[in-house]
N, C-alpha and C positions, 0 to 999 in steps of 0.2 A: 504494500500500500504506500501512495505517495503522501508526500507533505507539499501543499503549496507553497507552504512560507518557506522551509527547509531549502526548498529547489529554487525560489526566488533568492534567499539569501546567495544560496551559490552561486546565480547567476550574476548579482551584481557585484559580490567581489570579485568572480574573472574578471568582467569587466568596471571595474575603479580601481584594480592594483595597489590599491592603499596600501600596502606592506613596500611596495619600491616608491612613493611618495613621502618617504620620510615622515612622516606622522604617526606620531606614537600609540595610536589606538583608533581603530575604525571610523570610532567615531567623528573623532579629527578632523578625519580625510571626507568626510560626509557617507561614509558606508552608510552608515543606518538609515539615513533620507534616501540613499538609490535602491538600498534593499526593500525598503516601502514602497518606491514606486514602480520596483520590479512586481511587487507582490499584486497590486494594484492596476498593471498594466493590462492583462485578461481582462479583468471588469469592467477598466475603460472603453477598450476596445468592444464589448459586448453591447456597454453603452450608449454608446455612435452607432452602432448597429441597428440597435433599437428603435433610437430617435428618429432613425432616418426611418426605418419602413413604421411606426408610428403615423407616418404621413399617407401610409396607404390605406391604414383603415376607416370602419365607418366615424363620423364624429366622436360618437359615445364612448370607442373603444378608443380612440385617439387621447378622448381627453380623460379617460382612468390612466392609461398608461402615461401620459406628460405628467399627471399628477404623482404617479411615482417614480420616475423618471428624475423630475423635477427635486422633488426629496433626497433621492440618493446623489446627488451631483456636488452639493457640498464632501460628502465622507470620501469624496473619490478623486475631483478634483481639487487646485489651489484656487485663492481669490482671485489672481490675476486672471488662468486659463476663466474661471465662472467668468469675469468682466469682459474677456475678448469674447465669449459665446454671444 
């Protein structure tokens, strides 16, 4: 059985290197912020997904789903990305 978090973490330390950045602990080097948004990155992507065929359904079903859509888009995205949407 897999871990998402486990597999995201390891995919953002391959890629941040933090250990040849001279920075004395992951965190330093911003490990734990890319490991969040590796973990995070699935979701996002599911959630652009979403919103886009969202536009193909009836009214009613469009706007349950913008409503939780609309919900989840803080825990997922930053303020800046919410402000340029």
């Amino acid at each position: 059985m897999s871990d998402p978090a486990v597999e995201a973490a390891q995919r953002a330390e391959q890629a941040s290197g933090w250990w040849k950045s001279g920075h004395s602990t992951p965190w330093d080097a911003g490990y734990a912020v890319d490991a969040a948004r590796e973990a995070l990155r699935p979701i996002r992507e599911l959630h652009r997904e979403l919103s886009v065929s969202a536009l193909d359904e009836d009214a009613e079903v469009e706007h349950g789903m913008r409503l939780v859509l609309d919900n989840l888009a803080p825990l997922i995205y930053s303020t800046e990305e919410l402000m340029e949407r």
